[in-house]
C-alpha positions, 0 to 999 in steps of 0.5 A: 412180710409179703406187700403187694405193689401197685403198678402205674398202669393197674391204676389207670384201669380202676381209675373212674373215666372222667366225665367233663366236658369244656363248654364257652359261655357266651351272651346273645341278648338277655340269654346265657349260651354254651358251645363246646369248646371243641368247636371252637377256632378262635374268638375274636374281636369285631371288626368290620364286615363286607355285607352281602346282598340278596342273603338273609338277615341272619348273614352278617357278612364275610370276612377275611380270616388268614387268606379265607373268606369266612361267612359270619352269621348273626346268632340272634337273627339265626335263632329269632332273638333279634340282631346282635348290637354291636358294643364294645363286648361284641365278638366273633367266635369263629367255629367248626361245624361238621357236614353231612353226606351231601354238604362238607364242614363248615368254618363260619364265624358267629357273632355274639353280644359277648364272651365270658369263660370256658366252663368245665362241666360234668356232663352229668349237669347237662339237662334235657331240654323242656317241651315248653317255655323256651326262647329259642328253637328246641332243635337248637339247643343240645341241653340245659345248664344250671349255672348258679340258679340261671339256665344257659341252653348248650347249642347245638351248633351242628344244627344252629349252622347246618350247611344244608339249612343255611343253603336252604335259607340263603337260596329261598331269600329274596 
């Protein structure tokens, strides 16, 4: 009786490549929000911050994080959704973002009105995001969910926090 043995590394190569991705859900206003939780540093509570004249609305301030001083910036004025209010559920979501050719990465805090989980998706759930009818910037956002009959918009942190767009913004503010 001639059977054939099937070696570990032969079904690693006819395994299909999983397709998922871990995405933080997270509330800003009445709008339902993901990022990639590859982005993310840490999420912590909120805790006083040290203002800074002369900046946007969108800057919330700085805070100390270890030794560095970390800018946060409020994702609702950001995005034109209104300040965050601060409850006891507020959060800062301390995130990676990459630079360009002209502007190194950034780490930057992100004030949210809440987190809730990380989310493990297929990617294939990830949607195109509709011309029409949205709250936020278009550019903003990286897709649409579909979370049990409500729609979170997947940010596009890479351009919600672009170095060069908020030097842009922070030098023309008045």
């Amino acid at each position: 009786m001639n059977t054939a043995t099937i070696e570990p590394a032969d079904l690693l190569q006819t395994a299909q490549p999983v397709h998922t991705r871990q995405l933080l859900r997270l509330a800003v206003g009445q709008e339902a929000m993901l990022v990639p939780i590859d982005a993310v540093r840490e999420i912590l509570e909120f805790n006083r911050l040290t203002p800074l004249p002369q900046t946007p609305d969108f800057i919330a301030g700085v805070m100390n994080l270890r030794g560095a001083v970390v800018p946060v910036i409020d994702i609702g004025a950001r995005m034109g959704l209104g300040r965050i209010q601060m409850t006891r559920r507020t959060a800062i979501v301390v995130v990676d973002v990459r630079g360009d050719d002209q502007y190194d990465g950034l780490t930057t805090g992100v004030l949210v009105d809440a987190v809730y989980e990380v989310l493990e998706l297929d990617v294939r759930a990830i949607e195109g995001v509709p011309a029409l009818g949205l709250p936020i910037p278009a550019q903003f956002i990286a897709g649409m969910v579909n979370l049990n009959g409500r729609y979170a918009a997947l940010l596009s942190l890479d351009q919600v926090l672009s170095p060069h767009a908020l030097t842009e913004l922070i030098g023309s503010a008045p």
